[in-house]
PyMOL Python script that loads the backbone (N, CA, C, O; Angstrom):
from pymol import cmd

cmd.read_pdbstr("""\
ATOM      1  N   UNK A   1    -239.625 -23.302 173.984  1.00  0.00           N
ATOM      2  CA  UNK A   1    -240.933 -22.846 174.388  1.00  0.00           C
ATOM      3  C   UNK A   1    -241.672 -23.934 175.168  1.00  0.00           C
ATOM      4  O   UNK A   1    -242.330 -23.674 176.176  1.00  0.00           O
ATOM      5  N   UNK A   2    -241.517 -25.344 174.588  1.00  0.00           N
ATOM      6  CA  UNK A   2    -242.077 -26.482 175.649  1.00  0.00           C
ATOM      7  C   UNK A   2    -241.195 -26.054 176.835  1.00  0.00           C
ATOM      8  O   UNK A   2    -241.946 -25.869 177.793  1.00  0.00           O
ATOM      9  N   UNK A   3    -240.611 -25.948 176.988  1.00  0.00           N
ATOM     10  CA  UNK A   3    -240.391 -26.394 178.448  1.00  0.00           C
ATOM     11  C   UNK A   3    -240.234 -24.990 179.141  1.00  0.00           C
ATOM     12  O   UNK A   3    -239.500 -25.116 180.122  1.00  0.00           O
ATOM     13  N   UNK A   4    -240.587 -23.938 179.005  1.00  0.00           N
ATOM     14  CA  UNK A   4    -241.589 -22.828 179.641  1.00  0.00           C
ATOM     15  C   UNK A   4    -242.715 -23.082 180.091  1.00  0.00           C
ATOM     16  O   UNK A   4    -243.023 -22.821 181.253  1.00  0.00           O
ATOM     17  N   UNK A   5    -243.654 -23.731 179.086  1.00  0.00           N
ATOM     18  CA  UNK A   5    -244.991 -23.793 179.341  1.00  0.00           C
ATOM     19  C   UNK A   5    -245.421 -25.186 180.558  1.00  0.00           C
ATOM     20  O   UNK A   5    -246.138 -25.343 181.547  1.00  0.00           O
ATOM     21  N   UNK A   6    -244.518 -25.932 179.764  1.00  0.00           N
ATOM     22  CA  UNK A   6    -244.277 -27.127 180.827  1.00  0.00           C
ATOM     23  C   UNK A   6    -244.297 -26.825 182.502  1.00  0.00           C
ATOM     24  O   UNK A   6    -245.151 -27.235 183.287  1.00  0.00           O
ATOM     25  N   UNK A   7    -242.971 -25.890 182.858  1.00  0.00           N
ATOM     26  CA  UNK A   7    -242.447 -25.327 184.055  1.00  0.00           C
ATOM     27  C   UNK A   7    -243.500 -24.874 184.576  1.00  0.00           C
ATOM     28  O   UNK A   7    -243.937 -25.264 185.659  1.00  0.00           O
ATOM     29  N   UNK A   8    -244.290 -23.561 183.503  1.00  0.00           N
ATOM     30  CA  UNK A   8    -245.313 -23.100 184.636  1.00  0.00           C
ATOM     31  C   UNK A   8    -246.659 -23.863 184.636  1.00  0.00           C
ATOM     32  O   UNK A   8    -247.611 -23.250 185.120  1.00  0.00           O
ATOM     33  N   UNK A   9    -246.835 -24.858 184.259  1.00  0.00           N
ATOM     34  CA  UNK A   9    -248.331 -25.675 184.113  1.00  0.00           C
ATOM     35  C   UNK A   9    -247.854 -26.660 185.484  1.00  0.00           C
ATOM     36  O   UNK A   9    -248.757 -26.947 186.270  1.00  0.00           O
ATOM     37  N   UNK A  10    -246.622 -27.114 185.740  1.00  0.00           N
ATOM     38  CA  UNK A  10    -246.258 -28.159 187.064  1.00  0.00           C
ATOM     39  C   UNK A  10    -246.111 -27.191 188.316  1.00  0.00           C
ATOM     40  O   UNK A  10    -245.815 -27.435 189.485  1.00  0.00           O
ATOM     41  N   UNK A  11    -246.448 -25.902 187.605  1.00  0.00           N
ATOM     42  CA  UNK A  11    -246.231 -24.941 189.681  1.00  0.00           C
ATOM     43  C   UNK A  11    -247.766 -24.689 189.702  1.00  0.00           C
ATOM     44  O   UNK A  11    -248.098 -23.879 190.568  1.00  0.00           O
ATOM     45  N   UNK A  12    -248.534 -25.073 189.130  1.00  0.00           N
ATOM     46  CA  UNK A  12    -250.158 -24.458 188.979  1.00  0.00           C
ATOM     47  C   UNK A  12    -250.678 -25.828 189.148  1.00  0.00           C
ATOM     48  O   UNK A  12    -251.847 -25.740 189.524  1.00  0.00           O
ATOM     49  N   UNK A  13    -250.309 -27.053 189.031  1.00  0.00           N
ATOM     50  CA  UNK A  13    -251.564 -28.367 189.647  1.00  0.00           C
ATOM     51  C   UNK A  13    -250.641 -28.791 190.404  1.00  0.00           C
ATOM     52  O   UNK A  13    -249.453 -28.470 190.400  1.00  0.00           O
ATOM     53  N   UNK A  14    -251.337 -29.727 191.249  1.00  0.00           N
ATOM     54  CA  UNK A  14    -251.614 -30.446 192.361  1.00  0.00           C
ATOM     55  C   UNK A  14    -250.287 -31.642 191.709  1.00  0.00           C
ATOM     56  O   UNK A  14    -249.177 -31.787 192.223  1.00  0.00           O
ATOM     57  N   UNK A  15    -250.768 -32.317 190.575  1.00  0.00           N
ATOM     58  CA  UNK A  15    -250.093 -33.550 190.032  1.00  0.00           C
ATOM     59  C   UNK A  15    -249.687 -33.323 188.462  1.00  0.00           C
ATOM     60  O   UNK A  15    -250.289 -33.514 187.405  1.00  0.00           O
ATOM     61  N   UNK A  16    -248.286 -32.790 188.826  1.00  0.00           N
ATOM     62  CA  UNK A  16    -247.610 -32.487 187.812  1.00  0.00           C
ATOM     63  C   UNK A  16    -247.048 -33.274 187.256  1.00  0.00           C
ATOM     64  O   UNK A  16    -246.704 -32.924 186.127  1.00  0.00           O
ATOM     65  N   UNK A  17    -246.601 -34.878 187.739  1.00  0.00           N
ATOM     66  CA  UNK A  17    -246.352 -35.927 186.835  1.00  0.00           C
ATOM     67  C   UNK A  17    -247.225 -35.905 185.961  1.00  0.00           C
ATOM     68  O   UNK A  17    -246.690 -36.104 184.870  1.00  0.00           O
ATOM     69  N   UNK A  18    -248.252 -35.772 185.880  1.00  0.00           N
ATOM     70  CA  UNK A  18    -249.586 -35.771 184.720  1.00  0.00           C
ATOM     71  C   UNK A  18    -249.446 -34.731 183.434  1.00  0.00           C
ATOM     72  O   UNK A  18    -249.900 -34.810 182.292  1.00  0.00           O
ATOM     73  N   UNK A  19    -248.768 -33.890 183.979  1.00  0.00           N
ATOM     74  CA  UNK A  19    -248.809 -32.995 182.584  1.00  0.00           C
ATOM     75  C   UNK A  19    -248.542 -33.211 181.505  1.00  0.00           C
ATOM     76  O   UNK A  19    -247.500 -33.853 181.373  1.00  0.00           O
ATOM     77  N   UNK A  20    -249.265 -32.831 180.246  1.00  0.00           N
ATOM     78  CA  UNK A  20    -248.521 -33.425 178.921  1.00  0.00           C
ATOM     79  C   UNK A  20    -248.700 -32.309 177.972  1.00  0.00           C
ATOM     80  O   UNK A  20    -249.673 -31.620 177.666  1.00  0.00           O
ATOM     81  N   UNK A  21    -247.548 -32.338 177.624  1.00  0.00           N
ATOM     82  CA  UNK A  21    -247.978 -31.204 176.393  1.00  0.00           C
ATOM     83  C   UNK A  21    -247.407 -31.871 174.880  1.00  0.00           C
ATOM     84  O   UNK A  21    -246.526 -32.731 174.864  1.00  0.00           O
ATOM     85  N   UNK A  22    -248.109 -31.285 173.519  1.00  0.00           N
ATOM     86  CA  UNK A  22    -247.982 -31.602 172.783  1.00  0.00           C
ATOM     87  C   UNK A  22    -248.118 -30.406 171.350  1.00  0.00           C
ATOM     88  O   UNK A  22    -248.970 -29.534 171.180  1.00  0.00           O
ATOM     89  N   UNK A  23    -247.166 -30.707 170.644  1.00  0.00           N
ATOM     90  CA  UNK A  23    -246.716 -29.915 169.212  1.00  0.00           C
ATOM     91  C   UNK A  23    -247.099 -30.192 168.414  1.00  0.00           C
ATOM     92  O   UNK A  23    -246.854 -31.245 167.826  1.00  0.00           O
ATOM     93  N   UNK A  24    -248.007 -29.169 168.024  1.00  0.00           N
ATOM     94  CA  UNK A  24    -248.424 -29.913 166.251  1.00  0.00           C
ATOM     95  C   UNK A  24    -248.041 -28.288 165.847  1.00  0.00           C
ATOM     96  O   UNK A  24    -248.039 -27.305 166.588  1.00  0.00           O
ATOM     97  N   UNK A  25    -247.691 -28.394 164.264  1.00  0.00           N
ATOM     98  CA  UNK A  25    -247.131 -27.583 163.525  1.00  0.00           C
ATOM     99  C   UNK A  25    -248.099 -27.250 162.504  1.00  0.00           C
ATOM    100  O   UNK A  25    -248.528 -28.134 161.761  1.00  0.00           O
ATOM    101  N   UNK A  26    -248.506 -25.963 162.398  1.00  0.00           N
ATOM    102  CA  UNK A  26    -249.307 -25.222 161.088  1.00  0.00           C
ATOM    103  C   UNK A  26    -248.779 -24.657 160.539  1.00  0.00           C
ATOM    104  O   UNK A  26    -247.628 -24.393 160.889  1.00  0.00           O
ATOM    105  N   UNK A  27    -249.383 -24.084 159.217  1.00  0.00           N
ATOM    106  CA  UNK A  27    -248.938 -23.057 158.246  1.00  0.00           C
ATOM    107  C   UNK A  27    -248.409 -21.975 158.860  1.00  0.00           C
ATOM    108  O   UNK A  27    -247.370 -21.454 158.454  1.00  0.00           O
ATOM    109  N   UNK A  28    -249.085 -21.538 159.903  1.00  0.00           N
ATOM    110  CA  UNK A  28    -248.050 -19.763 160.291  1.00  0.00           C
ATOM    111  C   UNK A  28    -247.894 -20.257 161.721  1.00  0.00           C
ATOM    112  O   UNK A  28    -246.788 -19.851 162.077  1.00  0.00           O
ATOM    113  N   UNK A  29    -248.316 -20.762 162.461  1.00  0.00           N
ATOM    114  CA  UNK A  29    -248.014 -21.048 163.639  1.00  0.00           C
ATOM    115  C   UNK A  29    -247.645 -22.484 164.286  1.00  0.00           C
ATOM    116  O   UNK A  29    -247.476 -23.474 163.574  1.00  0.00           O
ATOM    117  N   UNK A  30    -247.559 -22.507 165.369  1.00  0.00           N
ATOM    118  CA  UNK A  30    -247.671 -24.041 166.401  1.00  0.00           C
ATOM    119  C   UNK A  30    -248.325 -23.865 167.540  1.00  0.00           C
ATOM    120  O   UNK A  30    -248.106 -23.140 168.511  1.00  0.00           O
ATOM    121  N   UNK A  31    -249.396 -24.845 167.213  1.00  0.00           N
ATOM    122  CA  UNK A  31    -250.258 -25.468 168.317  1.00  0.00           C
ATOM    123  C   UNK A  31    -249.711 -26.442 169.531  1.00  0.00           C
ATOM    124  O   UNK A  31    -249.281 -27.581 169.351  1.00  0.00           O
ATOM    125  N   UNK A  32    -249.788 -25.927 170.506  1.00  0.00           N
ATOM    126  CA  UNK A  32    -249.564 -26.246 171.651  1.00  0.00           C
ATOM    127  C   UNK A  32    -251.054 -26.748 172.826  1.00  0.00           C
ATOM    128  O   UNK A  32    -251.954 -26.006 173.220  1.00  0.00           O
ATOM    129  N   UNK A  33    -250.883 -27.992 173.084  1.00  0.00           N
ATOM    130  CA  UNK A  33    -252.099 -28.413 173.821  1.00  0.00           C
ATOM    131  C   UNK A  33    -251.642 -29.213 174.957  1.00  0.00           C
ATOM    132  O   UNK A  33    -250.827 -30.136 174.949  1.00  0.00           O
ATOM    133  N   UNK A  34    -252.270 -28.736 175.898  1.00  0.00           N
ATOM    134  CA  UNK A  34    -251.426 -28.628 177.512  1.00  0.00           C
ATOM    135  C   UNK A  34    -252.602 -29.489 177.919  1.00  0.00           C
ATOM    136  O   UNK A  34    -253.699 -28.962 177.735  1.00  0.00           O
ATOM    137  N   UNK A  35    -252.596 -30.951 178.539  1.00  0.00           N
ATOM    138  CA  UNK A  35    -253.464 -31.410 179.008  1.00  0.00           C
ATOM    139  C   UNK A  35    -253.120 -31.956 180.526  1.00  0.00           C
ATOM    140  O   UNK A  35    -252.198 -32.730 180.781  1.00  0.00           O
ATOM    141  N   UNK A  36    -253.726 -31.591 181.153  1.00  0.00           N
ATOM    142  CA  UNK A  36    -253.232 -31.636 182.704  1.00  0.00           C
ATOM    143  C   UNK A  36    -254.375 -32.990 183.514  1.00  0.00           C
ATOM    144  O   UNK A  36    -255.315 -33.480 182.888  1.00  0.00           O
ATOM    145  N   UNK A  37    -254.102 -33.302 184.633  1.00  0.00           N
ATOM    146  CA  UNK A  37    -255.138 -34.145 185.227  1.00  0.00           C
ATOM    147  C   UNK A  37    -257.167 -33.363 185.433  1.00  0.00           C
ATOM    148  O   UNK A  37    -257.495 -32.177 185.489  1.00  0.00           O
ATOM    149  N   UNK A  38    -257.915 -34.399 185.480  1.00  0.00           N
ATOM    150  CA  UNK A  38    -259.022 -33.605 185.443  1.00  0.00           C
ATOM    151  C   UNK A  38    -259.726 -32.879 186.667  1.00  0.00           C
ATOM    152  O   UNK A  38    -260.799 -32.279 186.737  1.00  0.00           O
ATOM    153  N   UNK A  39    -258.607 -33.182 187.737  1.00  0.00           N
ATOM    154  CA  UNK A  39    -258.929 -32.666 188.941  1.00  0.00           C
ATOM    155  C   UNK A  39    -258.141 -31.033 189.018  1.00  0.00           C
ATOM    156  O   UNK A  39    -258.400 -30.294 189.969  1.00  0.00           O
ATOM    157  N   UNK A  40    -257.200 -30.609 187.942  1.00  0.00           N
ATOM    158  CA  UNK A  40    -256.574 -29.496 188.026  1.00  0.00           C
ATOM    159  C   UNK A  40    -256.808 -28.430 187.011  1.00  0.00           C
ATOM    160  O   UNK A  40    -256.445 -27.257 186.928  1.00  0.00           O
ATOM    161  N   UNK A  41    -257.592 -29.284 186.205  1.00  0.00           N
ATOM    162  CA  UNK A  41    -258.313 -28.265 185.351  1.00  0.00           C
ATOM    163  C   UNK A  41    -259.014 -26.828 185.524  1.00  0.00           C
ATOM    164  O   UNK A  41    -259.109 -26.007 184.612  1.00  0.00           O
ATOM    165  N   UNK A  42    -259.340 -26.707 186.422  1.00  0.00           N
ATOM    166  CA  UNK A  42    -259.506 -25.718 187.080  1.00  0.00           C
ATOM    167  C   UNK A  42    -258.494 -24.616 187.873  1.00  0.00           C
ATOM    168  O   UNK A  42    -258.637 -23.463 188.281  1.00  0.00           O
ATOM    169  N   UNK A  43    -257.770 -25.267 187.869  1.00  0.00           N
ATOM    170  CA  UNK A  43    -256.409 -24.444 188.778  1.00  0.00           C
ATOM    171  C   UNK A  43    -255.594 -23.799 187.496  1.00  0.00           C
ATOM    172  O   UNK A  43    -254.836 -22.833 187.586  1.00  0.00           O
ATOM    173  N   UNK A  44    -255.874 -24.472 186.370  1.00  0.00           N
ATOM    174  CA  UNK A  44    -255.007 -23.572 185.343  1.00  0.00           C
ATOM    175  C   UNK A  44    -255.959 -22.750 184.553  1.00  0.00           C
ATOM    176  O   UNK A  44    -255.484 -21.750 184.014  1.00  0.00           O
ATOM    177  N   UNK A  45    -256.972 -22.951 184.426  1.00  0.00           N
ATOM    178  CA  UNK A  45    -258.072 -22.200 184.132  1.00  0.00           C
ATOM    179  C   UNK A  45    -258.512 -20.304 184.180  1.00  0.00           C
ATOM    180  O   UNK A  45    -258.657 -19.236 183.586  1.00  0.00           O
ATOM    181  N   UNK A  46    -258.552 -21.340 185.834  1.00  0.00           N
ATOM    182  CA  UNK A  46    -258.637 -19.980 187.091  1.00  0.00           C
ATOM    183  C   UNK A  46    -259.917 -18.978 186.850  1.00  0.00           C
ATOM    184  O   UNK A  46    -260.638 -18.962 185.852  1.00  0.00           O
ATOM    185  N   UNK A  47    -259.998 -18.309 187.790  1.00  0.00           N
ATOM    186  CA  UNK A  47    -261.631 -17.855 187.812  1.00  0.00           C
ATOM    187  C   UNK A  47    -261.457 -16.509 186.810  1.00  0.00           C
ATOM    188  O   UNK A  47    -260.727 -15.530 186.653  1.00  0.00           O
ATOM    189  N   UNK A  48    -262.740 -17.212 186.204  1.00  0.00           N
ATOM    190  CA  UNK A  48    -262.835 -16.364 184.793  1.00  0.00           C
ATOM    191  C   UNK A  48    -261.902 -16.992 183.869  1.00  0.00           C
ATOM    192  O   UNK A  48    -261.937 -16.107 183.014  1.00  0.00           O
ATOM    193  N   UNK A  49    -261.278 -17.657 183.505  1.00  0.00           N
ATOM    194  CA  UNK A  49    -260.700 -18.006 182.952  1.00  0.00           C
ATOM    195  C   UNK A  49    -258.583 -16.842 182.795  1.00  0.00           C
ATOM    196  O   UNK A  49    -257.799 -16.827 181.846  1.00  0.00           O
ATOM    197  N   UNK A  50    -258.487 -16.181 184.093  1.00  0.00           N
ATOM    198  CA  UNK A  50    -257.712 -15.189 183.660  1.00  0.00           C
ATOM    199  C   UNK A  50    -256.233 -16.371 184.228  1.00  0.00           C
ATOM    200  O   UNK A  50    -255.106 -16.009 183.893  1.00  0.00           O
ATOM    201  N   UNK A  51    -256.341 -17.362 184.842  1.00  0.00           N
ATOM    202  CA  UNK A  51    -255.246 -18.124 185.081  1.00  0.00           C
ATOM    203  C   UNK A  51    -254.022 -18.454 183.482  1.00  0.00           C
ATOM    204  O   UNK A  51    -252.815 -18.348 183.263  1.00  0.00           O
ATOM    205  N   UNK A  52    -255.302 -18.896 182.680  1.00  0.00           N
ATOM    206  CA  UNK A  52    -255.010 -19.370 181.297  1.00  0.00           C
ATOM    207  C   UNK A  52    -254.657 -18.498 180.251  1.00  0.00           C
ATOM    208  O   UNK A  52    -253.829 -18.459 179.340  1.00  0.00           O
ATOM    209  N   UNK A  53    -255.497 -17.871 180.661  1.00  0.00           N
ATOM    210  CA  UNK A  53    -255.455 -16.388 179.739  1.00  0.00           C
ATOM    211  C   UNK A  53    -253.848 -15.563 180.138  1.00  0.00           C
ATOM    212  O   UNK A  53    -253.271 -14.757 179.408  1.00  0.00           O
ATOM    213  N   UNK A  54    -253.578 -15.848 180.929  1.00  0.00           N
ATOM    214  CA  UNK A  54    -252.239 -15.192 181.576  1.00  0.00           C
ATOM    215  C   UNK A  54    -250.810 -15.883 181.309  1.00  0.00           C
ATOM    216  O   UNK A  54    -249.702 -15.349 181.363  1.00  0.00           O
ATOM    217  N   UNK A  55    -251.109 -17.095 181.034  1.00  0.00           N
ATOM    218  CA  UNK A  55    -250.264 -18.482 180.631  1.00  0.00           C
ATOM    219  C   UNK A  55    -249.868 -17.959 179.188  1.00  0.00           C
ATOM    220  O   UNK A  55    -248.822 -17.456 178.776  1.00  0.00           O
ATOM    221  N   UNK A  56    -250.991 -18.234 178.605  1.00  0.00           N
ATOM    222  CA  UNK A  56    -250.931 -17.861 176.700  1.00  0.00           C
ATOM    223  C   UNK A  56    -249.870 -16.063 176.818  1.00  0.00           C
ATOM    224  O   UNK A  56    -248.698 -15.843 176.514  1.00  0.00           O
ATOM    225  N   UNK A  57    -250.838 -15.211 177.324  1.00  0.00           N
ATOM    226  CA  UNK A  57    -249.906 -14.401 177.321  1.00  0.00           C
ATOM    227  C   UNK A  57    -247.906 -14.431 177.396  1.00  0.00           C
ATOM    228  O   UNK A  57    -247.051 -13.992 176.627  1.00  0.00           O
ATOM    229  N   UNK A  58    -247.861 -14.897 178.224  1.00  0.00           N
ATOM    230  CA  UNK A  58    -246.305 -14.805 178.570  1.00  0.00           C
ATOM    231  C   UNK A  58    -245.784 -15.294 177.331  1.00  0.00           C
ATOM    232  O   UNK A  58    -245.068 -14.645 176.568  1.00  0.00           O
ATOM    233  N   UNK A  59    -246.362 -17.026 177.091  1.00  0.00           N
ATOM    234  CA  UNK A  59    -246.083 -17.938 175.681  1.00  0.00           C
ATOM    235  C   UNK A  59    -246.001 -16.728 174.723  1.00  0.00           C
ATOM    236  O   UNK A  59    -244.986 -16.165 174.314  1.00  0.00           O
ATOM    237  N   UNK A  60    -246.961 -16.524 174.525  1.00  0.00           N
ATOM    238  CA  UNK A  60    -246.919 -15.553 173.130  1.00  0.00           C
ATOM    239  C   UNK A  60    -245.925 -14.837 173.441  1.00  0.00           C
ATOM    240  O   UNK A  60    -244.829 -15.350 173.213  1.00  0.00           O
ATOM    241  N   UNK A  61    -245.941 -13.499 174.029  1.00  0.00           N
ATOM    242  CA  UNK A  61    -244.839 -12.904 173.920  1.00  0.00           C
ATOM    243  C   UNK A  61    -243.488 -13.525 174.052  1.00  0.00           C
ATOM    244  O   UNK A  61    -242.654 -12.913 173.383  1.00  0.00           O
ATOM    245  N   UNK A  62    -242.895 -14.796 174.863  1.00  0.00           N
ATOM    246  CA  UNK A  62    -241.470 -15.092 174.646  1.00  0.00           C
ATOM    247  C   UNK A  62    -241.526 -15.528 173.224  1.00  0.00           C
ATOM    248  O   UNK A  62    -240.844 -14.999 172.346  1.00  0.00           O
ATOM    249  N   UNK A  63    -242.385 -16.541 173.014  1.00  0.00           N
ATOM    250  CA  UNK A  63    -242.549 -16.575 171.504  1.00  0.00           C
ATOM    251  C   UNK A  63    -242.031 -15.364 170.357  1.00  0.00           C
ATOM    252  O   UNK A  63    -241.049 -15.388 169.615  1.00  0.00           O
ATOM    253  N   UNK A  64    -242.857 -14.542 170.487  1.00  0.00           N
ATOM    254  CA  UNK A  64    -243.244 -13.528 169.729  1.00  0.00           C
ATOM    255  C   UNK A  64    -241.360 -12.791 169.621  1.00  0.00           C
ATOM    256  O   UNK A  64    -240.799 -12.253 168.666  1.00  0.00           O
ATOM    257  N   UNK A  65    -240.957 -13.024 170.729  1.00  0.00           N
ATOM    258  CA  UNK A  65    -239.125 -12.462 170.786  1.00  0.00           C
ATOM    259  C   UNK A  65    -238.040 -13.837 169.925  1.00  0.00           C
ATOM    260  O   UNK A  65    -236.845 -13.804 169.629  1.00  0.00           O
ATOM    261  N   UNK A  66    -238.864 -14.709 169.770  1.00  0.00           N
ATOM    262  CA  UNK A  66    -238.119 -15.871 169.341  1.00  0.00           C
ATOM    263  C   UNK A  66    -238.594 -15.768 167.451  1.00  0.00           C
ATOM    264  O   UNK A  66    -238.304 -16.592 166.584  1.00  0.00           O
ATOM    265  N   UNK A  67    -239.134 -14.883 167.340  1.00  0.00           N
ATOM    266  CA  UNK A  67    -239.733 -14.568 166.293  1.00  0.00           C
ATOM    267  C   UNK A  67    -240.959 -15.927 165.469  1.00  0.00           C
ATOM    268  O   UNK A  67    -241.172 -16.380 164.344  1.00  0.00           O
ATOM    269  N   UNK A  68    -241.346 -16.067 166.518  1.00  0.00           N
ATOM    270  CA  UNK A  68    -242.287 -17.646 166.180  1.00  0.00           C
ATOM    271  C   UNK A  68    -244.275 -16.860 166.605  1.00  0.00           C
ATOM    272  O   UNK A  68    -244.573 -15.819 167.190  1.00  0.00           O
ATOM    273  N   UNK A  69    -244.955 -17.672 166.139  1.00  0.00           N
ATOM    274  CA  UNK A  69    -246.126 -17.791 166.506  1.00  0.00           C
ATOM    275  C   UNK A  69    -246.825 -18.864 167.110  1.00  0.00           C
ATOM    276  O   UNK A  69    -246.812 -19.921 166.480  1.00  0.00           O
ATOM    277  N   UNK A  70    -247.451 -18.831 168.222  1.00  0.00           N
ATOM    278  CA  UNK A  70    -248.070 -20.114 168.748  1.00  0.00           C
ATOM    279  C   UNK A  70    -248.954 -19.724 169.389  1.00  0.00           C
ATOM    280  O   UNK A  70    -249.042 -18.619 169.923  1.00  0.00           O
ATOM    281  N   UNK A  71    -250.093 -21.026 169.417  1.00  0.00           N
ATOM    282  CA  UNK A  71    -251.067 -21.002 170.323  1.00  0.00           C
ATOM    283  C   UNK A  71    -250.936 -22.135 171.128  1.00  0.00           C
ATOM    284  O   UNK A  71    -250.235 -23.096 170.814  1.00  0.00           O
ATOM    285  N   UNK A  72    -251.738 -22.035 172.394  1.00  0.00           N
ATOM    286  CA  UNK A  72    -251.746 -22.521 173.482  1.00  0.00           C
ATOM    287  C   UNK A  72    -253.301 -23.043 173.775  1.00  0.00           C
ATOM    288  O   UNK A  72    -254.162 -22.257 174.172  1.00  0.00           O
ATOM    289  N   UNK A  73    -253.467 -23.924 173.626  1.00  0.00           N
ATOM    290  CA  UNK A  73    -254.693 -24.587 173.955  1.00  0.00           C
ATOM    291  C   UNK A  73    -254.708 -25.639 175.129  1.00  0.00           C
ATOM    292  O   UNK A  73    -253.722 -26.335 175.370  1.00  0.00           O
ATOM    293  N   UNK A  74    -256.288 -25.742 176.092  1.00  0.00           N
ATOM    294  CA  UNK A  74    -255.962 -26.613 177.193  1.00  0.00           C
ATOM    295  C   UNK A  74    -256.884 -27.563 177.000  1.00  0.00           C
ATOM    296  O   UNK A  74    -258.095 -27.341 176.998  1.00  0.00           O
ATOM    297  N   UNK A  75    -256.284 -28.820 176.805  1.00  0.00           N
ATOM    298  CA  UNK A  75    -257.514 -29.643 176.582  1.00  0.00           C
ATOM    299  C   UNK A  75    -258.257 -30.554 177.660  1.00  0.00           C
ATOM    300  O   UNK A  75    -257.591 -31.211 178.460  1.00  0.00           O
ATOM    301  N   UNK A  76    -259.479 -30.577 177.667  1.00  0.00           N
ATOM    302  CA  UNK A  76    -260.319 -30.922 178.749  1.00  0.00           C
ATOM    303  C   UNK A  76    -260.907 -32.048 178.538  1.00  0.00           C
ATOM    304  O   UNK A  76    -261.890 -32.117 177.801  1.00  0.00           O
ATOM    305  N   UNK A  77    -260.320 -33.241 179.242  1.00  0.00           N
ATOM    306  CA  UNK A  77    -261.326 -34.387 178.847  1.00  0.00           C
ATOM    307  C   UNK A  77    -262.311 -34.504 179.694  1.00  0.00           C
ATOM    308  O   UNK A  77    -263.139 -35.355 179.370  1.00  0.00           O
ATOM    309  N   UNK A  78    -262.616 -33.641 181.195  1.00  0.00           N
ATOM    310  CA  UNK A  78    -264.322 -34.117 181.301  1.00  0.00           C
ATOM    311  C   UNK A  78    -264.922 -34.070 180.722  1.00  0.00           C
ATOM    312  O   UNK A  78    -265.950 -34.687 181.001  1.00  0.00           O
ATOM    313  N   UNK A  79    -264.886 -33.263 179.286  1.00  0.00           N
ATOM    314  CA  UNK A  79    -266.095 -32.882 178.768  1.00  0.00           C
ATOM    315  C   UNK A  79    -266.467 -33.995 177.668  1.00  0.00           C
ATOM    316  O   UNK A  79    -267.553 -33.971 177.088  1.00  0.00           O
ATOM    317  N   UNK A  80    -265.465 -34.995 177.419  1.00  0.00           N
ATOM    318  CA  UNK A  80    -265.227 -35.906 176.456  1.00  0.00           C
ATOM    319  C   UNK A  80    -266.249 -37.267 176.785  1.00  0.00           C
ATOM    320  O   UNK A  80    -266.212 -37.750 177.916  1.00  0.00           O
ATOM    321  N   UNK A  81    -267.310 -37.951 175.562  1.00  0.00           N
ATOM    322  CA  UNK A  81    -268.091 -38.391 176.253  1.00  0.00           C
ATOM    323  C   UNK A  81    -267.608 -39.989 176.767  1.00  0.00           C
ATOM    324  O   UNK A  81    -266.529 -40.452 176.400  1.00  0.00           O
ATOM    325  N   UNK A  82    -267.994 -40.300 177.131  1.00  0.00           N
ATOM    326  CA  UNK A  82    -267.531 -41.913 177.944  1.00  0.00           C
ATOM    327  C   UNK A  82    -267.987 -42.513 176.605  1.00  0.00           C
ATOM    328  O   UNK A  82    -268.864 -42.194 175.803  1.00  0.00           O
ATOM    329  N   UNK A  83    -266.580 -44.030 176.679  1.00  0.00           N
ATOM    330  CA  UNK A  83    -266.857 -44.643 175.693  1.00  0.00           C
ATOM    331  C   UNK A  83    -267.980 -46.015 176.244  1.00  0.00           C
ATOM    332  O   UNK A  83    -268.416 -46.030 177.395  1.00  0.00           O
ATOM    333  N   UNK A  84    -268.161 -46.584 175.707  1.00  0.00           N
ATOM    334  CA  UNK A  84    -269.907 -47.671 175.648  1.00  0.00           C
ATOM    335  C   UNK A  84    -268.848 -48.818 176.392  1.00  0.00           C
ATOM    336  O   UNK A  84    -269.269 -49.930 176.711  1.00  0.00           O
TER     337      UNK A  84
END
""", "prot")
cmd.dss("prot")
cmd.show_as("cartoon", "prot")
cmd.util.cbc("prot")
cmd.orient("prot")
């Protein structure tokens, strides 16, 4: 499943050396957090948010045939505050 999500997050930015994704494991599912450069944040996003929303989709369902559960989260560090 990483390296699905991987594939299509490096055809959607600009600077795909940057991509990182990361696995953390829960009780019924796995968290998946896709953090891309902060200039492409937007390109995976996409207006309205249906870029992202379209991403998770696919995940889930190959998932969902692999008989697994996961979420897909994108994490955004502009919003993160500057350190002192």
């Amino acid at each position: 499943m990483k390296d699905l999500i991987v594939f299509l997050a490096k055809a959607l930015v600009d600077k795909p050396d940057v991509v990182e994704l990361t696995v953390t494991a829960a009780a019924d599912h796995a968290l998946y957090e896709l953090k891309v450069a902060p200039d492409d944040v937007g390109k995976v996003i996409g207006r309205d948010g249906r870029t992202i929303n379209a991403l998770r989709t696919v995940v889930q369902h190959a998932a969902q045939k692999k008989g697994e559960k996961i979420r897909l989260e994108l994490v955004d560090d502009r919003r993160a505050p500057a350190a002192p």
